[in-house]
C-alpha positions as CSV (number, residue, x, y, z in Angstrom):
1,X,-14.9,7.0,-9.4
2,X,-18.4,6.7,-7.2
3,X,-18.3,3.2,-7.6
4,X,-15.2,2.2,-5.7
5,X,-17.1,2.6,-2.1
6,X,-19.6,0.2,-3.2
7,X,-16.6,-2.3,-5.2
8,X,-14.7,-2.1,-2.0
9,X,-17.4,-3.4,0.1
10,X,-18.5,-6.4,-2.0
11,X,-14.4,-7.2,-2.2
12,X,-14.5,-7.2,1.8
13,X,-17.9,-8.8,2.7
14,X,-17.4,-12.6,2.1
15,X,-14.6,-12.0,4.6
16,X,-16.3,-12.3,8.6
17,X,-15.0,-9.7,10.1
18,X,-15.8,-8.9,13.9
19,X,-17.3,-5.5,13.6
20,X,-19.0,-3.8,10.7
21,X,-16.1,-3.2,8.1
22,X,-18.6,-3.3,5.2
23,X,-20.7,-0.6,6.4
24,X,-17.7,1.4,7.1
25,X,-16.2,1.4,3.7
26,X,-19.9,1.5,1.4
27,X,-21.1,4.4,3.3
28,X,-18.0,6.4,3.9
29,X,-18.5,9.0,1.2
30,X,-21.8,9.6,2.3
31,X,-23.0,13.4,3.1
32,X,-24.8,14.6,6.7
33,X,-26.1,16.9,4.7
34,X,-27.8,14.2,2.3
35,X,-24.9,15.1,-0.5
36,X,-22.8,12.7,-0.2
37,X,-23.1,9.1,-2.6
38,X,-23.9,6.1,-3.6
39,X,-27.2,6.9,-1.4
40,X,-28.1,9.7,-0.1
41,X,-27.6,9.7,3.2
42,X,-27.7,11.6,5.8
43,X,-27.1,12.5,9.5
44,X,-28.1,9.5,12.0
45,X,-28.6,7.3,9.2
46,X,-24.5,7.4,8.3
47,X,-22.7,4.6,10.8
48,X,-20.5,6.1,13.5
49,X,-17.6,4.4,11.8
50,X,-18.3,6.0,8.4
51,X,-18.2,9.3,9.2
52,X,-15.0,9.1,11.4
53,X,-13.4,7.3,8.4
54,X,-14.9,10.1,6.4
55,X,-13.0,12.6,8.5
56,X,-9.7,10.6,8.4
57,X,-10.2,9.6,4.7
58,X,-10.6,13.5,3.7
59,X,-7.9,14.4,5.8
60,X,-5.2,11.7,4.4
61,X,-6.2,12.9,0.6
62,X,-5.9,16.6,1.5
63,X,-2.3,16.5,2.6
64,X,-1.0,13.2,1.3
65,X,1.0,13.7,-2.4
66,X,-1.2,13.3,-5.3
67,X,0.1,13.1,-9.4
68,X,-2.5,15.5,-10.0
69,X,-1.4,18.1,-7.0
70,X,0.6,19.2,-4.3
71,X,-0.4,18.4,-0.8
72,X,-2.5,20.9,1.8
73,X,-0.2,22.0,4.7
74,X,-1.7,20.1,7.5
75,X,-3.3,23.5,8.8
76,X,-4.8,24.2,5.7
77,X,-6.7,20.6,5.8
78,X,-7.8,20.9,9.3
79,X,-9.4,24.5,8.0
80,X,-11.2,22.8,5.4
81,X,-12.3,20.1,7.5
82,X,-13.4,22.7,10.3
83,X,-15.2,24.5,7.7
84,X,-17.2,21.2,6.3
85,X,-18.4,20.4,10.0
86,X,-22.5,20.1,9.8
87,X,-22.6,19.7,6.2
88,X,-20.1,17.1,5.1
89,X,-18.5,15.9,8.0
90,X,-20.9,15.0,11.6
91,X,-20.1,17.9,14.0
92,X,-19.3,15.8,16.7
93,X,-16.2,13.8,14.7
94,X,-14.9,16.9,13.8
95,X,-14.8,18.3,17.3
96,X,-13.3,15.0,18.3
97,X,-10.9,15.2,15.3
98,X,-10.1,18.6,16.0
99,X,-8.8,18.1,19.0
100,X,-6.1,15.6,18.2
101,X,-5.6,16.2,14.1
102,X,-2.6,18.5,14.7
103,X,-0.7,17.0,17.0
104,X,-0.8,13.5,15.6
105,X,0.1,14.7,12.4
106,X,2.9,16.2,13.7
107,X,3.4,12.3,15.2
108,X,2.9,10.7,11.9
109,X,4.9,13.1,10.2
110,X,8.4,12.2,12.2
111,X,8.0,8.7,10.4
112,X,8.7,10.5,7.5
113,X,7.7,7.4,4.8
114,X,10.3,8.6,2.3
115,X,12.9,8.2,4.2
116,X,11.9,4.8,6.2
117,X,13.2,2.3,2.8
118,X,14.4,-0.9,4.3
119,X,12.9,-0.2,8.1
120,X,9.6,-1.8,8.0
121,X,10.3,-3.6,11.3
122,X,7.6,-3.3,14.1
123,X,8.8,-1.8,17.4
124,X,10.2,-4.0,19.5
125,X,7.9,-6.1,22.2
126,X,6.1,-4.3,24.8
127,X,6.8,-3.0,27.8
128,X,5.5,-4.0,31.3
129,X,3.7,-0.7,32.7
130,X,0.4,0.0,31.4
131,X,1.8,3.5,30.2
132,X,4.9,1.8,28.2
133,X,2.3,-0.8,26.5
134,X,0.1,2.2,24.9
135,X,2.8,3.9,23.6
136,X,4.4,0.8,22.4
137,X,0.6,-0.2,20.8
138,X,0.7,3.5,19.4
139,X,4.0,3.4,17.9
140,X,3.7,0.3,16.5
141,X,0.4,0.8,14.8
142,X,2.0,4.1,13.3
143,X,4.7,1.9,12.1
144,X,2.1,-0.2,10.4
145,X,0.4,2.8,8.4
146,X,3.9,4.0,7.5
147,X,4.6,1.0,6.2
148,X,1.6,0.3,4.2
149,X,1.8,3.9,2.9
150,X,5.3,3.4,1.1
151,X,4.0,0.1,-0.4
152,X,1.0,1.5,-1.8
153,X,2.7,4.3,-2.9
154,X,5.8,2.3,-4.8
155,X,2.8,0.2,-6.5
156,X,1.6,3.2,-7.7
157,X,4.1,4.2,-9.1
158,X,5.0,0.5,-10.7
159,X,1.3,1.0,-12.3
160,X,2.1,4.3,-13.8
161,X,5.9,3.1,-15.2
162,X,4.2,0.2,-17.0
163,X,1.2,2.6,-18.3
164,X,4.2,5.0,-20.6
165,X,6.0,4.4,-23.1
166,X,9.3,2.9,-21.7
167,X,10.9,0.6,-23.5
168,X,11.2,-2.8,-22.1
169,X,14.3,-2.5,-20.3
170,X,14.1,0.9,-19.0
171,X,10.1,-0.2,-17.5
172,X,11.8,-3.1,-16.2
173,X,14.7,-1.6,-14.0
174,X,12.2,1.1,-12.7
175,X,9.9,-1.4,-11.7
176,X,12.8,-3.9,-9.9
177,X,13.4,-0.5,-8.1
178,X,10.4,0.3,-6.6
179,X,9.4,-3.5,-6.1
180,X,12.1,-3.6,-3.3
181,X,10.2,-1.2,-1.1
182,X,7.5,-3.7,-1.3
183,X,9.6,-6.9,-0.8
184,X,13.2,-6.0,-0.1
185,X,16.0,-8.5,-1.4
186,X,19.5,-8.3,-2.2
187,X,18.9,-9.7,-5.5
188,X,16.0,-9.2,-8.2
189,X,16.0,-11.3,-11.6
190,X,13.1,-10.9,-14.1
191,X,12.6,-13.5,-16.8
192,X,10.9,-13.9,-19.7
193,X,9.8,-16.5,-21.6
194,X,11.2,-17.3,-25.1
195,X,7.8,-19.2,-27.0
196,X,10.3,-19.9,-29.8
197,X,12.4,-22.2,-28.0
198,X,11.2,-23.2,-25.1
199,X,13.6,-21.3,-22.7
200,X,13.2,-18.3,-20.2
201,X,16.3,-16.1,-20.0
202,X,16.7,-13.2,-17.6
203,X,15.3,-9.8,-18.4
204,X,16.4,-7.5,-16.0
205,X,18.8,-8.2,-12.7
206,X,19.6,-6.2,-10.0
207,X,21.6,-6.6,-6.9
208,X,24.6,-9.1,-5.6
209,X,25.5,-11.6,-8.7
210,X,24.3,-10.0,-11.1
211,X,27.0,-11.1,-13.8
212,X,26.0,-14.9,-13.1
213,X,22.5,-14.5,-13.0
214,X,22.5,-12.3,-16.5
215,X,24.1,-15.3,-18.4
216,X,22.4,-17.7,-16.6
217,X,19.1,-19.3,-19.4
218,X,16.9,-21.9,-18.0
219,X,14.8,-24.1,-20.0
220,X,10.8,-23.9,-19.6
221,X,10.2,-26.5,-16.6
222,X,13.8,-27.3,-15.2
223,X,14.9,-25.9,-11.9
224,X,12.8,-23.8,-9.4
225,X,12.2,-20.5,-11.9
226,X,11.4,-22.9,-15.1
227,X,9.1,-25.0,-12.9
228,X,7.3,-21.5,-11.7
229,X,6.8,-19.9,-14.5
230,X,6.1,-23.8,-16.1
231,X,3.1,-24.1,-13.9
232,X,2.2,-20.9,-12.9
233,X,3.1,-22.0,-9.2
234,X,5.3,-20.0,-6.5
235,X,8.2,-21.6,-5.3
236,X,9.6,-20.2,-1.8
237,X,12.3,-21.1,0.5
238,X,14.0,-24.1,-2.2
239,X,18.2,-24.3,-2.6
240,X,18.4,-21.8,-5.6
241,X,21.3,-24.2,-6.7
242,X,18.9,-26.0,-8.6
243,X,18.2,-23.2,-11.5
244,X,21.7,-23.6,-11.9
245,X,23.5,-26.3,-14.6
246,X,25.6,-28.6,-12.5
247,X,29.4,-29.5,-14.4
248,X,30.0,-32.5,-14.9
């Protein structure tokens, strides 16, 4: 569990970003009061950054759902944070965070992620007065977060389907269900690949045409889907005509 500060960082550092990300995310879990891991830490030696994500990380675990518990009332997190100030948390982030926690939660909270399936489209472009353009920037990156949130949270929940004991069709459908959060379409097909034969023939499918597509077998390397899965290649914006068998 201690290791993924120090994972994420080596995953994020051949990448120049410009301002210290790295530092951010290895020393985020670090302590003021020296507690904190993977070293030791403590008070000036923590990056500014770290210890404001430190704040916000706490914060987002304490009232966000977990498998493993319910979330904190947002009240009851700021409490806890408040009562962490000068040992875990800098005292100075927390005063800062203190003073906008509640009322940006509340603002976060209208986006209600559950409910926003489908509406991942950014606000619409920004508006001339200097006053308009914040909000517009502020809405937007909420939009962002929310957005983000429900994707992470319907691969989560893709990882734990695949991880019971489903049987094949039952793991597929739930997973062509909460794939569409990630990637909305109005029709999902999954195939699988026949060794015996040579063929792929579809799984699982979802949404409009769904008769057709069930009935419709491809042989390994013909049309766009046999070519994919043939050579492990993406295929993207092609006439999807082409997977189909042509009368003669």
């Amino acid at each position: 569990m201690k290791s993924h500060v120090e994972i994420g960082a080596n995953i994020l550092e051949p990448i120049h970003f410009p301002y210290p990300v790295v530092p951010i995310i290895r020393y985020h879990h670090e302590r003021v009061n020296g507690s904190g891991y993977p070293f030791g830490l403590q008070g000036h030696e923590i990056p500014l950054g770290s210890k404001i994500l430190a704040v916000a990380d706490t914060f987002d675990a304490l009232t966000a759902q977990r498998t493993y518990r319910t979330p904190l009332s947002i009240q009851d997190a700021i409490a806890l944070i408040h009562d962490e100030a000068g040992t875990s948390f800098d005292a100075e982030v927390v005063k800062a965070f203190l003073s906008v926690a509640e009322s940006t939660a509340q603002e976060v909270a209208l986006l209600d992620t559950n409910k926003q399936v489908g509406k991942t489209s950014l606000p619409t472009t920004a508006q001339d007065s200097e006053q308009e353009h914040k909000l517009w920037l502020r809405t937007k990156g909420f939009t962002e977060i929310a957005s983000t949130h429900r994707e992470i949270y319907a691969l989560h929940e893709i990882f734990q389907t695949v991880g019971k004991s489903l049987n094949l069709e039952d793991t597929l459908r739930i997973i062509c269900t909460k794939l569409k959060s990630v990637v909305p379409f109005t029709t999902g097909v999954v195939y699988l690949k026949n060794k015996k034969n040579d063929t792929i023939h579809p799984a699982m499918v979802t949404g409009e045409y769904s008769e057709q597509l069930s009935k419709n077998w491809i042989a390994l390397g013909e049309g766009l889907t046999g070519y994919s899965i043939a050579f492990s290649q993406q295929v993207v914006n092609c006439d999807p005509s082409l997977d189909f068998h042509k009368e003669t």
